[in-house]
N, C-alpha and C positions, 0 to 999 in steps of 0.2 A: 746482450752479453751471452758468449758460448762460450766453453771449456771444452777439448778433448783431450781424452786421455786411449792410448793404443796400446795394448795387450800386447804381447808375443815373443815368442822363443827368439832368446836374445841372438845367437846366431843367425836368423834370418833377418830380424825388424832392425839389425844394426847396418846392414846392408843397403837397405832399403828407405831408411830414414828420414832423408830431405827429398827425394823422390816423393815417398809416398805422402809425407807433411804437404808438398803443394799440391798433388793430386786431392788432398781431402780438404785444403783449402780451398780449391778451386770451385768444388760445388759447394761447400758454406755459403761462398759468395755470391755463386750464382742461385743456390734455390732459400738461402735467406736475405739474401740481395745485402751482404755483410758489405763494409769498407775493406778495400784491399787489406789496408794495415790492419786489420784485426784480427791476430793470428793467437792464439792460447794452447799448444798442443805440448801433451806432455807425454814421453816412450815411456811405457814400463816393460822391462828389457828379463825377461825370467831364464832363468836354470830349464830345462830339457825335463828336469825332474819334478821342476815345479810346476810346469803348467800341461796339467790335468784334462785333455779335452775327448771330445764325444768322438767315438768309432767312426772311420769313414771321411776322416780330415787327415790331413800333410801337414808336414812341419811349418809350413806357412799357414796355417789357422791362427786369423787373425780378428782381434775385438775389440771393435772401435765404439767407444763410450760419449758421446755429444750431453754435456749439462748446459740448460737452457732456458735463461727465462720465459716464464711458461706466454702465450700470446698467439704463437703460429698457428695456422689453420692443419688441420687432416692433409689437406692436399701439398701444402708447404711443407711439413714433414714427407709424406709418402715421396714425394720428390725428391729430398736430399737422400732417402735411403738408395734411392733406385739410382740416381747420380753416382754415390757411392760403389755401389755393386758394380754397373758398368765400368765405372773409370778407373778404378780399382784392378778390374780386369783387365781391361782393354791395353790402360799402360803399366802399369805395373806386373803384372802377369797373374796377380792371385785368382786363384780359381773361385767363382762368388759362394759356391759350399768350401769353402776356407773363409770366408769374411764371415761375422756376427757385430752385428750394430744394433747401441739401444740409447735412444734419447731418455734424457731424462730432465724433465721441468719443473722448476721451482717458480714460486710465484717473486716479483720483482723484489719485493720486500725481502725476500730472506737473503737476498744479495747484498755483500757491501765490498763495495771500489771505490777508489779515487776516494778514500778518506767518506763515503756518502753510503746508506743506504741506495736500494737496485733503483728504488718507485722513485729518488727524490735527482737522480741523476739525467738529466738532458743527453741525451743520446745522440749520435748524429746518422741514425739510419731508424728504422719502425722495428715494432718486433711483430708489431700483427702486418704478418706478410703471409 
């Protein structure tokens, strides 16, 4: 199971939205080896005023949040980040000191979907990948 959720100044990330949702789908899938249809991405779309970021970024500084039951290897992770960075860049045009990405892992158990706890649910892909 993943969830993400996307930071950014509502003025650009509204633009950019379904582009960039399957750009960040695309490596999901490819470096957690996800099911196509498994998509959970949620915009948080901010005021100009509201969002606060570090000197030496553009109004497209953008912060991509991946929750995840915890499982995947070091190299499984360091991959999706780096996927991210490049294709992010490549087709979308952000420049990657505009992107900020942080995984975050909970263990299966504190997950619940489909009516079930994360641990008692039959998944139909691995999560130690």
């Amino acid at each position: 199971m993943s969830q993400v959720k996307i930071y950014g100044i509502r003025q650009h990330l509204q633009l950019l939205r379904e582009k960039l949702s399957d750009v960040i789908h695309s490596c999901v899938v490819e470096a957690l080896q996800f099911p196509a249809d498994k998509r959970a991405h949620r915009f948080i779309h901010l005021d100009k005023e509201d969002f606060i970021y570090p000197n030496g970024r553009s109004d497209a500084y953008t912060i991509i949040e991946l929750t995840m039951m915890a499982g995947r290897t070091v190299a499984t992770r360091k991959a999706l980040i780096r996927l991210l960075f490049d294709r992010i860049e490549a087709q979308i045009g952000i420049a990657q000191n505009d992107i900020e990405i942080c995984i975050i892992e909970s263990p299966p158990e504190n997950w619940g979907f489909r009516g079930m706890h994360g641990d008692e649910v039959v998944l139909n892909y691995k999560v130690s990948v």
